[in-house]
LOSEKE-359732 format. One record per residue (C-alpha): x, y, z; residue number from 1; residue in one letter. Coordinates in steps of 0.5 Angstrom, whole numbers, plus 500, padded with zeros to 3 digits. Layout:
N
[[X; Y; Z]; NUM; A],
...
***
This chain:
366
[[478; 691; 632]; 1; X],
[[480; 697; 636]; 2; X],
[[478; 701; 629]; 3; X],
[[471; 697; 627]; 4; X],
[[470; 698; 635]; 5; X],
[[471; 705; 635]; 6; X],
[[466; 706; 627]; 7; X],
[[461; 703; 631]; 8; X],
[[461; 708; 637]; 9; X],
[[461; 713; 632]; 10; X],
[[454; 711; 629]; 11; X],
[[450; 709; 634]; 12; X],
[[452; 716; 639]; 13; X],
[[450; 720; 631]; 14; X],
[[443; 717; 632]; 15; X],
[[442; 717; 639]; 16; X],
[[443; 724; 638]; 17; X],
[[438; 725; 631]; 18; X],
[[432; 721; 634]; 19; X],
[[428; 725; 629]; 20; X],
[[430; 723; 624]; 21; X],
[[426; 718; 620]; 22; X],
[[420; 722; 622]; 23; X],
[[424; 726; 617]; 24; X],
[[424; 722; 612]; 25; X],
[[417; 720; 613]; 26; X],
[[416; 727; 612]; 27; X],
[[419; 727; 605]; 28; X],
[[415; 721; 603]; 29; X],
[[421; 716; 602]; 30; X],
[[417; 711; 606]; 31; X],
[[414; 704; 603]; 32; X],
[[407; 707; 602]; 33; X],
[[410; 714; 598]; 34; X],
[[414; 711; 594]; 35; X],
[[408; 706; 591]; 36; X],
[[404; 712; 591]; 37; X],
[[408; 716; 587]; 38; X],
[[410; 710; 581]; 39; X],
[[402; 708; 581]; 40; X],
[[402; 716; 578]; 41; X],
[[408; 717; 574]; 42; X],
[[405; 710; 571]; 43; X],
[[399; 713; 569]; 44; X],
[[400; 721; 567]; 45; X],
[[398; 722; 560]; 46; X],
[[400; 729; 559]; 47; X],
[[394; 732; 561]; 48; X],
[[394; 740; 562]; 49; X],
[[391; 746; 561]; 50; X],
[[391; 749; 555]; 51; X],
[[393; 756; 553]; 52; X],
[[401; 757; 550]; 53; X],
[[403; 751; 553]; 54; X],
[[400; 747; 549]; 55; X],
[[397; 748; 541]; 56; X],
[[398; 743; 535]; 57; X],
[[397; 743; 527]; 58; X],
[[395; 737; 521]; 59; X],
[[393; 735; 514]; 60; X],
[[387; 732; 511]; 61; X],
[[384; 730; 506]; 62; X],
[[377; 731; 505]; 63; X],
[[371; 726; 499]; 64; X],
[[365; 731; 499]; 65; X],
[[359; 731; 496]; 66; X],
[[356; 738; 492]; 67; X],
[[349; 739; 492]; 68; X],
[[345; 746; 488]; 69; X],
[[340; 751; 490]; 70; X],
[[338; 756; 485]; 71; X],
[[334; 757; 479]; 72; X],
[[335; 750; 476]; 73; X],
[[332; 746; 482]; 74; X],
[[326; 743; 482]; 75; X],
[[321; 748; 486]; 76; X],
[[322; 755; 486]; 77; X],
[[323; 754; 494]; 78; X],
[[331; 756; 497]; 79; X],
[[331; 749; 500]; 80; X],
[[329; 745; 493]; 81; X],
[[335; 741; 490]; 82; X],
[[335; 734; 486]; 83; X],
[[339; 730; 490]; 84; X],
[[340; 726; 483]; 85; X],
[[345; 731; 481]; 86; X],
[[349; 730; 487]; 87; X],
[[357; 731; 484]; 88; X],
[[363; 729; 488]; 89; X],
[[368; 732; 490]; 90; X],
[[375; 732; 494]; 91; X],
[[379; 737; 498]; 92; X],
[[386; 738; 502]; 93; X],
[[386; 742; 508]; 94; X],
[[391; 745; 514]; 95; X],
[[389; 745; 521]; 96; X],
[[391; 750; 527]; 97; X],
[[388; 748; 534]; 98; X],
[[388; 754; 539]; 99; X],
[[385; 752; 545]; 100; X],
[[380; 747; 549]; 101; X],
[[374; 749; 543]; 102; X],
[[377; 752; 538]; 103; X],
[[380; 750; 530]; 104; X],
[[382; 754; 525]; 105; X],
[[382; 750; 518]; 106; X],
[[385; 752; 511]; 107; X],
[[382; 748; 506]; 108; X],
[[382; 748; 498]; 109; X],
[[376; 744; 494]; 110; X],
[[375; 742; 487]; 111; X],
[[367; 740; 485]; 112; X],
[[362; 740; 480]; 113; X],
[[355; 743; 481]; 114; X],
[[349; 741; 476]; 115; X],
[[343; 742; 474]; 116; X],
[[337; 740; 469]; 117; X],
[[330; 744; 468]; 118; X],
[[328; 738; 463]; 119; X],
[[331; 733; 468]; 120; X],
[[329; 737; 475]; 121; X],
[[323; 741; 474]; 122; X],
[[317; 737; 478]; 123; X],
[[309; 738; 477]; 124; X],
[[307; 745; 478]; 125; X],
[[312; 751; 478]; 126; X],
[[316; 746; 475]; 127; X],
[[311; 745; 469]; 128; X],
[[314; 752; 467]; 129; X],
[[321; 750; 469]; 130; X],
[[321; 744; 464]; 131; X],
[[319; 748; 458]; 132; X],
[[324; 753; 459]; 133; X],
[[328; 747; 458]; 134; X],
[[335; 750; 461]; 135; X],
[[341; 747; 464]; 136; X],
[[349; 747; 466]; 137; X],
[[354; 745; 470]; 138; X],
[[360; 748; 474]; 139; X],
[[366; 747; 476]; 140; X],
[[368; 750; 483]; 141; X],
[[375; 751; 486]; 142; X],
[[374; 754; 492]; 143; X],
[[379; 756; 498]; 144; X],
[[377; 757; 504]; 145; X],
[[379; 759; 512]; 146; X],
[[374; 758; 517]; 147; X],
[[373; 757; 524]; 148; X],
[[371; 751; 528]; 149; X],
[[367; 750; 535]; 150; X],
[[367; 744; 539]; 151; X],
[[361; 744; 544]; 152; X],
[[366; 739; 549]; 153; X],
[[372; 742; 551]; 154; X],
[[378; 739; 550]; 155; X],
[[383; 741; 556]; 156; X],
[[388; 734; 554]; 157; X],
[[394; 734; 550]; 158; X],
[[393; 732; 542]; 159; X],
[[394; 724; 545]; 160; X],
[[388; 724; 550]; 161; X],
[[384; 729; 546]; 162; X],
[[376; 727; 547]; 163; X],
[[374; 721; 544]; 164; X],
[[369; 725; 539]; 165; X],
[[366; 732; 540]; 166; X],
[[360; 735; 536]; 167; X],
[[362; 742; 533]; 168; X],
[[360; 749; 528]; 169; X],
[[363; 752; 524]; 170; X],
[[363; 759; 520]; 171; X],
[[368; 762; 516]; 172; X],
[[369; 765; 509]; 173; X],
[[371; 762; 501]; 174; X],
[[373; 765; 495]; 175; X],
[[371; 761; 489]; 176; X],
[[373; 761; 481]; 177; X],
[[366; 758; 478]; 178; X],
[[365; 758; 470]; 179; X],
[[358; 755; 469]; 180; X],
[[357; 751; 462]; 181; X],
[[353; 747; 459]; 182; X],
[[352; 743; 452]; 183; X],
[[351; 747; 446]; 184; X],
[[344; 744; 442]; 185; X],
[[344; 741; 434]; 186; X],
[[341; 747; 431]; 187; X],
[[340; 755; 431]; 188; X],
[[335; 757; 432]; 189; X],
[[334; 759; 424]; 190; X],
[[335; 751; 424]; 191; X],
[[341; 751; 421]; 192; X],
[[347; 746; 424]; 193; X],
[[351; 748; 430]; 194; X],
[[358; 747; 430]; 195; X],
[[359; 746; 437]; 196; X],
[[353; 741; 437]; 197; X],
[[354; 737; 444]; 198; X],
[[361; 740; 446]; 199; X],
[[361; 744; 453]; 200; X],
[[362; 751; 452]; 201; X],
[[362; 757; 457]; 202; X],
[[356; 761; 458]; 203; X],
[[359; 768; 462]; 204; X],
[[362; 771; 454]; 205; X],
[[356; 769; 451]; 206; X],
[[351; 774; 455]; 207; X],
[[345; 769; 455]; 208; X],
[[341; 776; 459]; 209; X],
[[344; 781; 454]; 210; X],
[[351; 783; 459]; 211; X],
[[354; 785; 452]; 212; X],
[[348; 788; 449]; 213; X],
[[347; 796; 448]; 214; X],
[[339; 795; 452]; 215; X],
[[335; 801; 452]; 216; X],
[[333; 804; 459]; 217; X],
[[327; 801; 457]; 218; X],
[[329; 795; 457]; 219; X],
[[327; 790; 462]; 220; X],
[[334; 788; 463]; 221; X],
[[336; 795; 462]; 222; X],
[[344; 796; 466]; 223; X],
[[346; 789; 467]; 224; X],
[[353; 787; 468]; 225; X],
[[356; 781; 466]; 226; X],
[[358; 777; 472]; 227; X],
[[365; 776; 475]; 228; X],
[[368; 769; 475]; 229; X],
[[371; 770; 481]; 230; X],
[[367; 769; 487]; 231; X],
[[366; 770; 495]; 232; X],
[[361; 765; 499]; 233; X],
[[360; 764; 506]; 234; X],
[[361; 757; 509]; 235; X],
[[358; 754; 515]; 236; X],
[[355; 747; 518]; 237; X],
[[356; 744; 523]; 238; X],
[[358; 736; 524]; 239; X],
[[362; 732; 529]; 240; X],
[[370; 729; 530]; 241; X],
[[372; 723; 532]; 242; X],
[[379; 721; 535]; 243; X],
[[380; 715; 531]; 244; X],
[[388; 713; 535]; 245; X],
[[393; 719; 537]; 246; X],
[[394; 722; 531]; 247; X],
[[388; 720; 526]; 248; X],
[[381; 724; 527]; 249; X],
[[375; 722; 522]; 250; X],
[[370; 729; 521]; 251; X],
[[364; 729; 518]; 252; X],
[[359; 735; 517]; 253; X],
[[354; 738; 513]; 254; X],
[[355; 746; 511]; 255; X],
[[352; 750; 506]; 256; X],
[[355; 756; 501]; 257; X],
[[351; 762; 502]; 258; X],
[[354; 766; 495]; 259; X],
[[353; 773; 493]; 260; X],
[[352; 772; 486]; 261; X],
[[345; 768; 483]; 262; X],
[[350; 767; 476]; 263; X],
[[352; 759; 478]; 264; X],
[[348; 757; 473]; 265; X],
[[347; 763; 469]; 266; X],
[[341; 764; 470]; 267; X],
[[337; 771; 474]; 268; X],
[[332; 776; 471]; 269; X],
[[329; 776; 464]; 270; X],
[[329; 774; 457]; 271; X],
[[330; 779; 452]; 272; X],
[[329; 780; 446]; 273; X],
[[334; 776; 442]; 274; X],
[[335; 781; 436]; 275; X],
[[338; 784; 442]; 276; X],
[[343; 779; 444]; 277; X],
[[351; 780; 443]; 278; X],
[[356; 775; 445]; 279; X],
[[363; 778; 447]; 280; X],
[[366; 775; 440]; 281; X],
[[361; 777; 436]; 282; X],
[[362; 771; 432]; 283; X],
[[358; 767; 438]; 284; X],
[[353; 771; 437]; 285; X],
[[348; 766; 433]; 286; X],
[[351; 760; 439]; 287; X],
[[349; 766; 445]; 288; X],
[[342; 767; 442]; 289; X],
[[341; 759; 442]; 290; X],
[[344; 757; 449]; 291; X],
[[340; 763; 452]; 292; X],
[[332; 760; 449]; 293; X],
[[332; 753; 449]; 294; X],
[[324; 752; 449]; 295; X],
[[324; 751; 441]; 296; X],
[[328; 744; 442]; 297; X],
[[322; 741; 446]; 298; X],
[[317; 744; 441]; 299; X],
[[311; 739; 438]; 300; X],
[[304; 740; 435]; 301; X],
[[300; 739; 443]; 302; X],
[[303; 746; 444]; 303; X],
[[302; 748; 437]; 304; X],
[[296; 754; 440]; 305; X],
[[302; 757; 446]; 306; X],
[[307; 758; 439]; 307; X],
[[308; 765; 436]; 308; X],
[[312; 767; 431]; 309; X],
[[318; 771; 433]; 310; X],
[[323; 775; 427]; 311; X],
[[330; 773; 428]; 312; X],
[[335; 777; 425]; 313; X],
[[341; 772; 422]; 314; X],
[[347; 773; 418]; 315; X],
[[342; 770; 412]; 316; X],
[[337; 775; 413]; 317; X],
[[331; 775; 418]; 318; X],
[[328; 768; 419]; 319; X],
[[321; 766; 421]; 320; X],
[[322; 762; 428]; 321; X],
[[317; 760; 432]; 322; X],
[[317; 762; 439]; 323; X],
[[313; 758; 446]; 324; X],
[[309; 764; 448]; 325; X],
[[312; 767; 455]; 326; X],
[[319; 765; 453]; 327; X],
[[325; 768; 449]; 328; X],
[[322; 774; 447]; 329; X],
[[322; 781; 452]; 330; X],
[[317; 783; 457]; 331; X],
[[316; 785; 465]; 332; X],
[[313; 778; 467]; 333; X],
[[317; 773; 463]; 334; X],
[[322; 772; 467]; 335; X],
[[329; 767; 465]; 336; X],
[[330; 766; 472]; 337; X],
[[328; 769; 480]; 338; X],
[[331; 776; 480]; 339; X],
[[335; 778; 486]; 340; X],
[[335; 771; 490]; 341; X],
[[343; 768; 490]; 342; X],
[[345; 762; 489]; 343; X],
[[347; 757; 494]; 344; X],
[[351; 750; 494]; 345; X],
[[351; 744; 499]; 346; X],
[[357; 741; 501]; 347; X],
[[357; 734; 505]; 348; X],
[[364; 733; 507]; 349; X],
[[368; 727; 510]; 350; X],
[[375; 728; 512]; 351; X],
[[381; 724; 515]; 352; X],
[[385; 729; 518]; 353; X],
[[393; 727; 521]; 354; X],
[[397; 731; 526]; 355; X],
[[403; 733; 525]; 356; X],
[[405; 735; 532]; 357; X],
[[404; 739; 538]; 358; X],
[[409; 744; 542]; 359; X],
[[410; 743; 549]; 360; X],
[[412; 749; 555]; 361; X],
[[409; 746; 562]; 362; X],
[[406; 739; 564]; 363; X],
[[403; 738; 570]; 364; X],
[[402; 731; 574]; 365; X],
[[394; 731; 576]; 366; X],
***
């Protein structure tokens, strides 16, 4: 009893001598009101924070595009004329690096088909003219790409309370084989059966405009080069992202591919003269003369007045051919195709993109 009676005495001299100290620890926020305070916080913190180095997050996607053609094988001589109907699909795989509130890096690589018909395509008008030059091809694209995406609504959240979606831009740069084709006719030109009737051949070795010719400087194609297979585009659009769950985003957009080369369908200045048309492999050469002047395919007695009679060297002998007036023969205003405009490609893409992660340094409570 002394003990217990001596342990009070102790504790109530202790406080009697400290009557601040629950003040203290009101102070310190241990009281009823603080502490429901600080859990109604903790319950709701999200991970939001600024972001900079402390916070940067990368994924995967994968893309269904649709690929549209702008050249001269569309509809209207117009930059923005193109055959909807001619529309190919294709797919694409990409890596994305976000770096800040605004800003994506994606790396993506597509493969897709391009298309285009003046017999299918060409419309009233200018298209009359395009219809009797009676050219088509196909294109098969792989492109890589690198480009640079910019939210117009800032994201200062971690990748699990990203924006719910945001609009975007984007620019960048591509490189891209292509290797345009397009199917071989029944017949040569002297009439005589084709070997590669309807079979897809590839048109670069065949030098459709003279590429593989000797051509006089007085010729009207006089320099030109054959075309590179390997080509470089610009790619930029816009479209908008949208958070499907934590880790799932749907993008989707519309971008164009501004290229440097008018040679997407094989077609860029002037006929020449047939006799003067070398293939690559000289043995092509009867094919290159076909594939680079197909009025003759569509000829029938209601055009009969516009036909001359043209003399083609053949490994049989010179043979009498007729040839559409302003088509397949060599002078300054029979153009093949609209000298100097390059050509563009459209894609419209939806992706699906997963986040692999996120790197954390700092986190602060709101």
């Amino acid at each position: 009893m002394r003990k217990l009676y001596f342990l009070c005495v102790v504790a109530f001299l202790t406080l009697s001598m400290t009557p601040d100290l629950w003040a203290q620890f009101n102070k310190k926020g241990f009281n009823r009101r603080s502490i429901k305070k600080n859990n109604k916080r903790i319950s709701t913190f999200t991970g939001k924070k600024h972001f900079g180095r402390e916070h940067v997050y990368s994924g995967v996607g994968f893309s269904v595009n649709a690929l549209n053609y702008y050249g001269d094988l569309s509809p209207l001589p117009s930059k923005f004329s193109t055959d909807i109907s001619f529309t190919k699909p294709a797919f694409g795989i990409s890596f994305f690096h976000r770096f800040g509130p605004r800003y994506t890096l994606v790396g993506q690589f597509m493969y897709g088909t391009l298309k285009g018909s003046d017999a299918e395509s060409a419309k009233g008008g200018d298209g009359n003219w395009r219809k009797e030059r009676n050219l088509s091809f196909r294109n098969r694209i792989k492109e890589l790409s690198l480009t640079a995406y910019f939210d117009l609504f800032e994201n200062e959240g971690t990748y699990i309370n990203r924006v719910r979606w945001t609009p975007y831009v984007f620019a960048g740069f591509a490189a891209f084989l292509q290797n345009p084709q397009a199917q071989a006719p029944t017949k040569y030109l002297d009439g005589s059966p084709d070997p590669y009737a309807g079979k897809w051949v590839d048109l670069q070795p065949l030098g459709t405009e003279g590429q593989y010719s000797n051509l006089p400087a007085s010729a009207v194609n006089s320099g030109i080069k054959p075309y590179g297979l390997m080509q470089v585009a610009i790619p930029f659009g816009f479209g908008a992202r949208f958070r499907l769950n934590e880790v799932l985003d749907l993008w989707a957009d519309v971008g164009f591919r501004y290229t440097f080369t008018d040679y997407l369908d094989d077609v860029s200045k002037n006929f020449v003269d047939l006799n003067s048309i070398k293939a690559k492999d000289p043995s092509m050469t009867q094919l290159a003369q076909a594939m680079a002047y197909r009025s003759n395919e569509l000829l029938t007695p209601a055009v009969s007045n516009t036909i001359n009679t043209y003399a083609l060297n053949t490994p049989n002998g010179v043979v009498n051919i007729p040839v559409v007036n302003g088509y397949g023969t060599e002078y300054k205003t029979n153009n093949r195709g609209a000298r100097g405009n390059s050509d563009i490609y459209m894609v419209t893409s939806i992706r699906i993109s997963y986040i692999l992660g996120a790197t954390f340094h700092r986190a602060k409570f709101r």
